[in-house]
BANU-43077 format. One record per residue (C-alpha): residue number from 1; residue in one letter; z negated, y, x. Coordinates in Angstrom, 2 decimals, padded with zeros to 5 digits. Example, Ala and Ser with C-alpha at 12.3 -4.5 7.8 and 13.67 -1.06 7.14 Angstrom:
2
> kero/badren/up/north/east
> 1/A/-007.80/-004.50/012.30
> 2/S/-007.14/-001.06/013.67
END
This chain:
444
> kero/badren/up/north/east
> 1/X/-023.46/029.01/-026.30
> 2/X/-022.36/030.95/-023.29
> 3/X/-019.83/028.12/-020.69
> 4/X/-022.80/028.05/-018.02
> 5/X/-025.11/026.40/-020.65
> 6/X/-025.99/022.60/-020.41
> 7/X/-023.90/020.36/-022.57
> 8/X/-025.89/020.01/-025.27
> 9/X/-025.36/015.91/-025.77
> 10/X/-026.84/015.51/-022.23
> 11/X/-030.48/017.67/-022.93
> 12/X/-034.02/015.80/-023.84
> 13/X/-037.62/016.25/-022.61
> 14/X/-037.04/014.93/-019.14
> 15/X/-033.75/015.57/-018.53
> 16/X/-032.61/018.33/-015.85
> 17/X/-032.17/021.37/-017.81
> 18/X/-030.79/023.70/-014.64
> 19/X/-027.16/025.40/-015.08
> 20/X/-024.28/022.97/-014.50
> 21/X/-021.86/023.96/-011.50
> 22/X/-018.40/024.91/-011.74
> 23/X/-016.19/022.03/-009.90
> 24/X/-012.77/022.28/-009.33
> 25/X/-011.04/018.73/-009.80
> 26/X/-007.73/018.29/-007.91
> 27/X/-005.06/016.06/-008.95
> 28/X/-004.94/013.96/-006.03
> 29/X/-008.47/013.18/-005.50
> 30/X/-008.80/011.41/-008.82
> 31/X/-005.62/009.64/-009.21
> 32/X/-005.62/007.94/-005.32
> 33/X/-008.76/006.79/-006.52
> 34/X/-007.67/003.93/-008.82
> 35/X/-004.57/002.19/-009.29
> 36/X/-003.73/-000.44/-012.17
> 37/X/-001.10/-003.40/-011.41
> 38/X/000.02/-006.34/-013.39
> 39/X/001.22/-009.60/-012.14
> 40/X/004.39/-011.21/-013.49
> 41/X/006.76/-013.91/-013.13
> 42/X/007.42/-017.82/-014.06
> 43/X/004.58/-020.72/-014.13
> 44/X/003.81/-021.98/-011.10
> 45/X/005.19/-018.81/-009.46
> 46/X/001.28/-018.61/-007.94
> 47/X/000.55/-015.32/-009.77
> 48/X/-003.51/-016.15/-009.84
> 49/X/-003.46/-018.18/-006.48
> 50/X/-002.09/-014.10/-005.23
> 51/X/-004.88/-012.27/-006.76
> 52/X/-007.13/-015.28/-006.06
> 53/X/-005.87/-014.62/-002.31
> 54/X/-006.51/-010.20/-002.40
> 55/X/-009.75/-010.66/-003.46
> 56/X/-010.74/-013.30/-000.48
> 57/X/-009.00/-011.77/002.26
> 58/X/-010.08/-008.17/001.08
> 59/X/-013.84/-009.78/000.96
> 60/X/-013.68/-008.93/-002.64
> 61/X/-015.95/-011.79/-003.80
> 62/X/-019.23/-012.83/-003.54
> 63/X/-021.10/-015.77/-001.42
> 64/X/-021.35/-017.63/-005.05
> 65/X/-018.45/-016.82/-006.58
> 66/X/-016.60/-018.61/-003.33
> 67/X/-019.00/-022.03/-003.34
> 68/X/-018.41/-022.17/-006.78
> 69/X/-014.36/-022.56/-006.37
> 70/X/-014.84/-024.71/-003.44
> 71/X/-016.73/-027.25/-005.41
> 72/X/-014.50/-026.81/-008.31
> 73/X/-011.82/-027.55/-005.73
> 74/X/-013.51/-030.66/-004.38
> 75/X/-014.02/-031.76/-007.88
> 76/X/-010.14/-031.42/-008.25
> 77/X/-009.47/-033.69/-005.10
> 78/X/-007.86/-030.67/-003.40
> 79/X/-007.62/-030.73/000.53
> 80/X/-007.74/-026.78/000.49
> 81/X/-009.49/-023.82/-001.70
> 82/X/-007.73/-023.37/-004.90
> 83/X/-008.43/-019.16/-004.97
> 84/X/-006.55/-019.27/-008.56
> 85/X/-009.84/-020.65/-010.06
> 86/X/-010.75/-016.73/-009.51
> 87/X/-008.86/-015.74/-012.07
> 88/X/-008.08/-018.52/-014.61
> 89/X/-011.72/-017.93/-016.70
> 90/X/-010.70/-020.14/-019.74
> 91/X/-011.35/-024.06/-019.86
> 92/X/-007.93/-024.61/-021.33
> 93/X/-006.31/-022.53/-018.25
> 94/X/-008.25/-024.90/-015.38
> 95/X/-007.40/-028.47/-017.36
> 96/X/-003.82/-027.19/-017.29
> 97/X/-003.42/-025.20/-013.84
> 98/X/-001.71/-022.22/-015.54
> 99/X/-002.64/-018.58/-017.18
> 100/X/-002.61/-018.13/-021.29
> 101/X/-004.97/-015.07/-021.83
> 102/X/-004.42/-011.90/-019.53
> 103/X/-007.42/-011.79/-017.18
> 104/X/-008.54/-008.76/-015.51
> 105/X/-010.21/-008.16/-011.96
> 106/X/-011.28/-005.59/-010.06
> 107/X/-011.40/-004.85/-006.42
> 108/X/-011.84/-002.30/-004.17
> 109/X/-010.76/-001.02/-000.36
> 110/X/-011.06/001.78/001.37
> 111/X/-008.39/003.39/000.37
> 112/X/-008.17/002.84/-003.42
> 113/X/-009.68/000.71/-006.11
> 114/X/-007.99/-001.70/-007.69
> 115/X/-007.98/-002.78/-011.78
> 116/X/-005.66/-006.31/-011.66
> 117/X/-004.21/-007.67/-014.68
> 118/X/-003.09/-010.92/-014.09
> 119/X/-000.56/-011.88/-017.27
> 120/X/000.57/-015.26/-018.07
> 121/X/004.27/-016.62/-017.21
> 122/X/005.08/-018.83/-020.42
> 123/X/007.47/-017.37/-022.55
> 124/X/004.99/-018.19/-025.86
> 125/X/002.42/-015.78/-024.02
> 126/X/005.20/-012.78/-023.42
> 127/X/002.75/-010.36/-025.99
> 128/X/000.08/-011.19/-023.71
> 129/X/002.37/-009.86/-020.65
> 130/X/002.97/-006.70/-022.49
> 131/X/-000.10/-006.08/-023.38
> 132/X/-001.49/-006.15/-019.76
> 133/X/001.35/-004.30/-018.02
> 134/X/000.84/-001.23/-020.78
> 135/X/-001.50/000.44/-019.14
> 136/X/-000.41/-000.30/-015.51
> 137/X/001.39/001.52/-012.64
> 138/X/003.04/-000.89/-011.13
> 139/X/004.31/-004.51/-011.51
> 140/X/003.62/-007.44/-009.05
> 141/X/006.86/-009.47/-010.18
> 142/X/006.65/-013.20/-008.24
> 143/X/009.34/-015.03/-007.25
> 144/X/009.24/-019.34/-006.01
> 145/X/011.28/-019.03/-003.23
> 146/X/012.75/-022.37/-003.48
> 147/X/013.69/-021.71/-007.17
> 148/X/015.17/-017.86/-006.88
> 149/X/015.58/-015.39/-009.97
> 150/X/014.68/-017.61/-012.76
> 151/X/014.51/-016.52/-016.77
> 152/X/011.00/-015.46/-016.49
> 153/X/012.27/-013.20/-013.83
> 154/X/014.50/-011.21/-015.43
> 155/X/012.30/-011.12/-018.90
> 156/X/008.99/-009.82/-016.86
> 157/X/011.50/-007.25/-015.13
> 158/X/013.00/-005.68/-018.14
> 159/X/009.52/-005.63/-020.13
> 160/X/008.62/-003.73/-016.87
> 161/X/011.62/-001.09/-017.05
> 162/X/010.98/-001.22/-020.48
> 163/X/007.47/000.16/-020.65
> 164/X/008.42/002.40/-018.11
> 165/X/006.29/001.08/-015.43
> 166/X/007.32/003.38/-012.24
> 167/X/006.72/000.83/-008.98
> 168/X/007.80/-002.86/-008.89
> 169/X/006.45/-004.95/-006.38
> 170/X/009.16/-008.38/-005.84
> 171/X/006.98/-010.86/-003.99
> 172/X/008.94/-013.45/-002.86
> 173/X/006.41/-016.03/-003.00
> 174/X/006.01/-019.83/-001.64
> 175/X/007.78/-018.55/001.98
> 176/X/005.88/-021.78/003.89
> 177/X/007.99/-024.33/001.91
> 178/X/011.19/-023.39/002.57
> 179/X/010.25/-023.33/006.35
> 180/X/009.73/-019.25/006.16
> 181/X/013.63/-019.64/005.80
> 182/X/015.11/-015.34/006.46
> 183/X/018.10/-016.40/004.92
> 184/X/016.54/-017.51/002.01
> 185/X/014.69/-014.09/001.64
> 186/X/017.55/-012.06/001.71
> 187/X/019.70/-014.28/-000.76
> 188/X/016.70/-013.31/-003.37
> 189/X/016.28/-010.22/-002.57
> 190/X/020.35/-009.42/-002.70
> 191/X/020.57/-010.99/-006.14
> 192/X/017.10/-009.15/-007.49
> 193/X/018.83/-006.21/-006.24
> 194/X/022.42/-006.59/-008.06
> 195/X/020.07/-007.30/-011.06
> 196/X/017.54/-004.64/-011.04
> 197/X/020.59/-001.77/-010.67
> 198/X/020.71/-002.11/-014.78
> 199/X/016.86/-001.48/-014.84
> 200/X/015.77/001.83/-015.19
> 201/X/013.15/001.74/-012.29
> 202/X/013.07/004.17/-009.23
> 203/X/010.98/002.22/-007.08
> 204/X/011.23/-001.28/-006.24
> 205/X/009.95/-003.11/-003.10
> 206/X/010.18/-006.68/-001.19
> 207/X/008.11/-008.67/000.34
> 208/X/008.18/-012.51/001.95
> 209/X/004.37/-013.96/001.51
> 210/X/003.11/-017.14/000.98
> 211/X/-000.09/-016.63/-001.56
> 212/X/-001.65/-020.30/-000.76
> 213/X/-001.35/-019.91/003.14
> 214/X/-002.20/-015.84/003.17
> 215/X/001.09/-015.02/004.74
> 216/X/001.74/-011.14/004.14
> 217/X/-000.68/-010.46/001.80
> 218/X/-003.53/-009.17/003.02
> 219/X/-002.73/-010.21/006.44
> 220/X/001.10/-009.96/008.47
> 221/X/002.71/-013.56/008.91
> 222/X/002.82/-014.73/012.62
> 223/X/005.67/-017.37/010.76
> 224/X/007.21/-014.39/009.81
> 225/X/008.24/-012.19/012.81
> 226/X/011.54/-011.72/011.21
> 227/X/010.23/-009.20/008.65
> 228/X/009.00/-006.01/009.96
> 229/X/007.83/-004.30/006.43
> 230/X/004.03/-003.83/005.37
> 231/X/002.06/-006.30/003.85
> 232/X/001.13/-006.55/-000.09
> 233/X/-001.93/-004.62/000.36
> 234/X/-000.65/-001.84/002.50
> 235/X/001.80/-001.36/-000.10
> 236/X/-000.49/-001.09/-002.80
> 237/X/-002.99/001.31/-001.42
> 238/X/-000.08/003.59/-000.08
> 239/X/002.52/003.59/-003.21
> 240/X/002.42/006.96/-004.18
> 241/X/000.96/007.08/-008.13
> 242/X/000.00/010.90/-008.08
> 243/X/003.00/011.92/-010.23
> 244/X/003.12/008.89/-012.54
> 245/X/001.02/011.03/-014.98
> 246/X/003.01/014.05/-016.86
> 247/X/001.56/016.93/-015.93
> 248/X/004.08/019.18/-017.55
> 249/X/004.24/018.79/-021.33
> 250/X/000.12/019.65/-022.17
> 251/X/-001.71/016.84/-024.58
> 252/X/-004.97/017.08/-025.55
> 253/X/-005.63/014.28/-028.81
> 254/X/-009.18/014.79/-029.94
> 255/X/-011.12/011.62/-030.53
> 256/X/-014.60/013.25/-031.01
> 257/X/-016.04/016.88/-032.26
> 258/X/-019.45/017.48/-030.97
> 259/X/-021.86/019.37/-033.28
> 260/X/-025.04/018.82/-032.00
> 261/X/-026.68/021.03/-034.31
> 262/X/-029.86/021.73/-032.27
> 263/X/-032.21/024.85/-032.45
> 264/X/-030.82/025.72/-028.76
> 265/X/-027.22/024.75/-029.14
> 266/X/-026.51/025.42/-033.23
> 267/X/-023.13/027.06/-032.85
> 268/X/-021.62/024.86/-030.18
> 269/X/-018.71/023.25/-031.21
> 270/X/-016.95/020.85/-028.86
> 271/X/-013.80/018.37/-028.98
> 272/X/-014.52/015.44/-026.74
> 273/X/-010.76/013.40/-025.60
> 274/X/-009.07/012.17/-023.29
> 275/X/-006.16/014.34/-021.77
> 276/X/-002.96/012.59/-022.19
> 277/X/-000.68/014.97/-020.31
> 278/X/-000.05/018.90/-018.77
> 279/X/-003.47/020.50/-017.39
> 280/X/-006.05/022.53/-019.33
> 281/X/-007.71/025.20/-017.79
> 282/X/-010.10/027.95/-019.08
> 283/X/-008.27/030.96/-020.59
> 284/X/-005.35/029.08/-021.29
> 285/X/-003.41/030.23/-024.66
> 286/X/-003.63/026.30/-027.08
> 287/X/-002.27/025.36/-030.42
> 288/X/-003.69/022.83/-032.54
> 289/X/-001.80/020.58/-034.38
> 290/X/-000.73/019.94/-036.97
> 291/X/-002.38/023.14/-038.40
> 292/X/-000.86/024.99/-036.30
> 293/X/-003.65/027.26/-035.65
> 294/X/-003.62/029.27/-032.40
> 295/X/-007.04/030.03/-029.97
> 296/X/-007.95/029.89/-026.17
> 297/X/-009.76/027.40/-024.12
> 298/X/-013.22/028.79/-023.32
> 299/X/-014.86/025.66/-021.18
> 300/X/-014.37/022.41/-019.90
> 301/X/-017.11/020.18/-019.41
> 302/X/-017.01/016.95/-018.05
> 303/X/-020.83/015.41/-018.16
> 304/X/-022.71/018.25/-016.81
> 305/X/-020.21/020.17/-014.77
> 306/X/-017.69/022.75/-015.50
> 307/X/-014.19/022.36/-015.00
> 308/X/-011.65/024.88/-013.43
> 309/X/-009.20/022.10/-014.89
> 310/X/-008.55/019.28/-016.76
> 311/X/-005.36/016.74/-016.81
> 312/X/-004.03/013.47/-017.54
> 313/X/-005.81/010.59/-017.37
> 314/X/-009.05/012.62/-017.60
> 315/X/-011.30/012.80/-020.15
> 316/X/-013.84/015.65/-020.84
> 317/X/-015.00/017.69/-023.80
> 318/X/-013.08/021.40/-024.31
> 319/X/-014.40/024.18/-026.12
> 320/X/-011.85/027.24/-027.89
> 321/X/-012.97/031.00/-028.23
> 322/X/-012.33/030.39/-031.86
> 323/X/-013.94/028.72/-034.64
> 324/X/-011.05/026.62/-036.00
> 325/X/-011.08/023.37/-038.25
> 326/X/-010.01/020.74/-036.12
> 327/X/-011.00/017.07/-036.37
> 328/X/-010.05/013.60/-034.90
> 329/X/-006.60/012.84/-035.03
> 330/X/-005.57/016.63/-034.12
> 331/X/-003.76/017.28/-031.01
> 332/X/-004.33/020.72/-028.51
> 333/X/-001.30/021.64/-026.63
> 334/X/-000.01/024.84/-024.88
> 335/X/001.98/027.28/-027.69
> 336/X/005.75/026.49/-025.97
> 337/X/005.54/023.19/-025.59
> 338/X/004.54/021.30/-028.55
> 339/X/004.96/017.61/-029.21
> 340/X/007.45/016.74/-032.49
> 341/X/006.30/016.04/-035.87
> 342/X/007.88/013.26/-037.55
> 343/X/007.35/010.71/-040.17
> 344/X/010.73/008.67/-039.81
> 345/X/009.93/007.31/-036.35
> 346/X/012.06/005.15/-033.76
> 347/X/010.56/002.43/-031.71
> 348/X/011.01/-000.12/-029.65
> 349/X/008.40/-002.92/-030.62
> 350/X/007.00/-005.84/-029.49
> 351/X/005.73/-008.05/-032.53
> 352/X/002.58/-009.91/-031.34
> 353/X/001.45/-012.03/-034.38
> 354/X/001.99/-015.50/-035.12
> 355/X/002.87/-014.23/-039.04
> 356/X/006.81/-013.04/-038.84
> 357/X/007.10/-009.43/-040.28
> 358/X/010.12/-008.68/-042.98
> 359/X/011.62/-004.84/-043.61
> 360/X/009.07/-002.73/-045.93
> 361/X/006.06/-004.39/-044.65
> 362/X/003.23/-002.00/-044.83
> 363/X/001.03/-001.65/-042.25
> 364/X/-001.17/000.87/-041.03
> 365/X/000.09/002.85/-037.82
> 366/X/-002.41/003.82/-034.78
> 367/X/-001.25/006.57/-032.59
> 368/X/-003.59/008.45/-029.49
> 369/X/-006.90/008.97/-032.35
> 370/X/-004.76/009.13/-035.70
> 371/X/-004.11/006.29/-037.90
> 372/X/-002.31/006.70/-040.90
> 373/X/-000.16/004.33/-043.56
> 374/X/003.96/002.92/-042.66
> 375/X/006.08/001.19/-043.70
> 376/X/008.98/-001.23/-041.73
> 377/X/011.91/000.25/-043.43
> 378/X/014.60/-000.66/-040.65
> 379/X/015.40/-003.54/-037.79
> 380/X/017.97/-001.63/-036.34
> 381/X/018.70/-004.76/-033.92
> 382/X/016.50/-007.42/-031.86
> 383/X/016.74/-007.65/-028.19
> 384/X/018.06/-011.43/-026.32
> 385/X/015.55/-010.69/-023.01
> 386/X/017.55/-013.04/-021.15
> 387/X/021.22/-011.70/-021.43
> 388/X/019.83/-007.68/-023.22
> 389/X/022.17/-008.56/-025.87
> 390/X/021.49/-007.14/-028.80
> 391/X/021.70/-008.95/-032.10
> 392/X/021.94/-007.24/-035.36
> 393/X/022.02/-008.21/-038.77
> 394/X/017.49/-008.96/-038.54
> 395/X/015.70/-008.96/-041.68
> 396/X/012.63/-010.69/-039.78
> 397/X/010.93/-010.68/-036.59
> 398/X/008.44/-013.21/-035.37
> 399/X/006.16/-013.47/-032.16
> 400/X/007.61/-011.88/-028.87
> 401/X/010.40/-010.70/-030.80
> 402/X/011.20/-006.94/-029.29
> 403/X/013.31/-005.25/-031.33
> 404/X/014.17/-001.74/-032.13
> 405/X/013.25/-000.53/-035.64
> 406/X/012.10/002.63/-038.04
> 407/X/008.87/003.04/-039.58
> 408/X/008.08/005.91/-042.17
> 409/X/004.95/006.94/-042.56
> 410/X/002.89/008.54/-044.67
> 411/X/001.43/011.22/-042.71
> 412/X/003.35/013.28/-039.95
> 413/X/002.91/012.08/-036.75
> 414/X/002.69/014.40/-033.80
> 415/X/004.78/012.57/-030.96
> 416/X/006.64/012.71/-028.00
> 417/X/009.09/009.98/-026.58
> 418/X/007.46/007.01/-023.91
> 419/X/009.92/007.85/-021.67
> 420/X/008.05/011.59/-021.64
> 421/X/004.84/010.72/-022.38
> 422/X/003.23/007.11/-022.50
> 423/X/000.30/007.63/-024.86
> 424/X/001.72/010.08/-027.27
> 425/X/004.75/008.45/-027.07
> 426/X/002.93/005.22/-027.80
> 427/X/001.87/003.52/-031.25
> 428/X/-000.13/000.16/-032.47
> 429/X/000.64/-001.81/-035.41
> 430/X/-002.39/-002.98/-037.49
> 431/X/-002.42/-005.22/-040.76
> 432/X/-003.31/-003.76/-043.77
> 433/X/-005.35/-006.80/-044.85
> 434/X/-006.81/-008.52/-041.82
> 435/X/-007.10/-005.42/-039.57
> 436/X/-005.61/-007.57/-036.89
> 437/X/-002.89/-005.67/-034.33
> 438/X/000.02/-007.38/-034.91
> 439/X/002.47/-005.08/-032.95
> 440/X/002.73/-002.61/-029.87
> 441/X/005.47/000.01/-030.09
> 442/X/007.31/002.58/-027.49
> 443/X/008.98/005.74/-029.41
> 444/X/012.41/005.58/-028.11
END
């Protein structure tokens, strides 16, 4: 199959079978066009009354969705709208006024589109925080102003730093009942600071609002006139999320090879992934792993089109000048720059199930599209989240617990650190017998 062909997968009797165009893809027009964040902080900090608040005065909602949480509202005797009904989908979450599961919304402006995850604040619900904030960009971290930095705080803010989330957002939240108080502002954010300098976080930003009254969220404060910074929104469609990505250190993981084995397309061979760092482009010199096997890239489709390039978080189907046995699990990368292969492997880890774990547990180990067999042979130490203490001497760790440890595994696995690379540098932890995920770990 010559690269101007249709992709096979996407031919049938009354489907378009004209040429496919070659498109070139820039960086910047894909990743300004979506931008995750997570929400973090203590109960009652008014996490879901915030996002409740974005999506109203964005006009993110519809007619329905609005009379539904005013009559909920009424039902509740409430003199005003209660906008974190928007979010809190579970019954158990509206008897009880607070967040357990880790809900997801999605809005959209102008400027950017928005995927929310909006994570719960009680410390028996801290997996559900990490699981949210693994994907995201940047952290929304909530602060009662009439309470200050509180534990929650400081646990959401190193689980930030700690899955290398670039942007923090601190929203000093609740400004209209301490009078819109300045001095109370700066006390917060002076102590957030002096806190935040052990973090390792580049970017982190303040803002006064008041989520229930809409005070420098979407909208500036006219309580406020002493603060002279953007609003919540402005700051989230302008933080600049281009270069979160790492487009250095090429990552391809295949997840899918596409045969299609038609009478027009029998020797088309194609691996289908998504591209987890660098940038592909045609005529580019790739080695695939762990074979070792060298070829070149010949094509990159993405649905019908042709590619000039492909990178991270993209995720498109390449084709090599050379017939080589690959299959799912592989990894393509560029000849000089290959990730490590290792079966001793250090991670941080974040154990999610309500079972405790003990050393040589075996468990089976998912990482990008390979899963192979491991075992827990070390707890190297456990982590105190409120003081970052570390306590040794752990022969078990039970739910929340974030430790660092060593699993061997059976199989090599191809990897690079999270700090490089946050899927490759990534794993999952799944129980042999239940095939439940029981852990989420960061390669140190």
């Amino acid at each position: 199959m010559t690269s101007a062909r249709r992709p096979p997968w996407k031919t049938g009797k009354n489907q378009d079978t004209s040429k496919p165009h070659t498109t070139t893809t820039t960086m910047s027009n894909i990743n300004n066009q979506l931008l995750r964040f997570t929400t973090a902080g203590s109960v009652d900090d008014g996490k879901s009354t915030l996002i409740g608040r974005l999506l109203y005065d964005s006009k993110s909602i519809f007619e329905d969705q609005l009379a539904a949480v005013e009559a909920s509202s009424a039902r509740k005797g409430f003199d005003y709208v209660d906008l974190s009904l928007l979010t809190d989908g579970l019954k158990s979450e509206r008897e009880q006024g607070i967040t357990i599961d880790v809900a997801y919304r999605y809005f959209a402006t102008p400027k950017r589109k928005f995927i929310i995850a909006d994570t719960p604040g009680h410390i028996q619900y801290t997996r559900n925080m990490v699981t949210g904030a693994s994907t995201a960009n940047l952290a929304l971290i909530l602060i009662d102003a009439r309470k200050g930095l509180v534990e929650q705080t400081y646990r959401h803010s190193f689980i930030a730093s700690l899955l290398k989330i670039p942007h923090i957002i601190v929203c000093v939240n609740k400004m209209d009942l301490v009078e819109y108080d300045q001095s109370v502002y700066d006390r917060i954010v002076a102590e957030y600071k002096a806190f935040s300098a052990k973090l390792e976080v580049s970017d982190i930003q303040f803002v006064p609002i008041s989520a229930l009254a809409g005070d420098n969220v979407v909208n500036r404060s006219e309580a406020m006139s002493w603060y002279q910074g953007a609003t919540l929104l402005h700051m989230l469609e302008s933080v600049h999320i281009e270069s979160d990505h790492n487009h250095i250190d090429s990552r391809f993981p295949v997840q899918y090879v596409v045969r299609p084995q038609s009478k027009e397309h029998h020797d088309f061979r194609g691996y289908a992934g998504r591209v987890a760092g660098g940038i592909f482009r045609p005529g580019d010199d790739v080695t695939v792993l762990p074979s070792g096997f060298q070829s070149r890239v010949k094509a990159i489709h993405l649905g019908n089109e042709l590619l000039e390039e492909a990178f991270a978080p993209m995720s498109v189907t390449l084709t090599l000048e050379d017939e080589i046995d690959i299959s799912r699990g592989d990894i393509i990368a560029k000849p000089n720059n290959q990730p490590q292969a290792e079966q001793d492997v250090d991670l941080m880890l974040c154990w999610m199930n309500q079972r405790p774990v003990n050393l040589n547990a075996k468990l089976y180990i998912r990482h990008t599209s390979r899963e192979v067999r491991g075992v827990l042979k070390e707890i190297q130490y456990k982590l105190d989240i409120n003081s970052l203490h570390r306590l040794e001497n752990i022969e078990q760790l039970v739910m929340n617990d974030i430790a660092r440890v060593k699993i061997r595994t059976a199989q090599p696995l191809l990897i690079d650190s999270y700090r490089k690379n946050r899927i490759t540098g990534s794993v999952i932890l799944v129980d042999e017998s239940t095939n439940e995920t029981v852990a989420a770990g960061m390669i140190v």
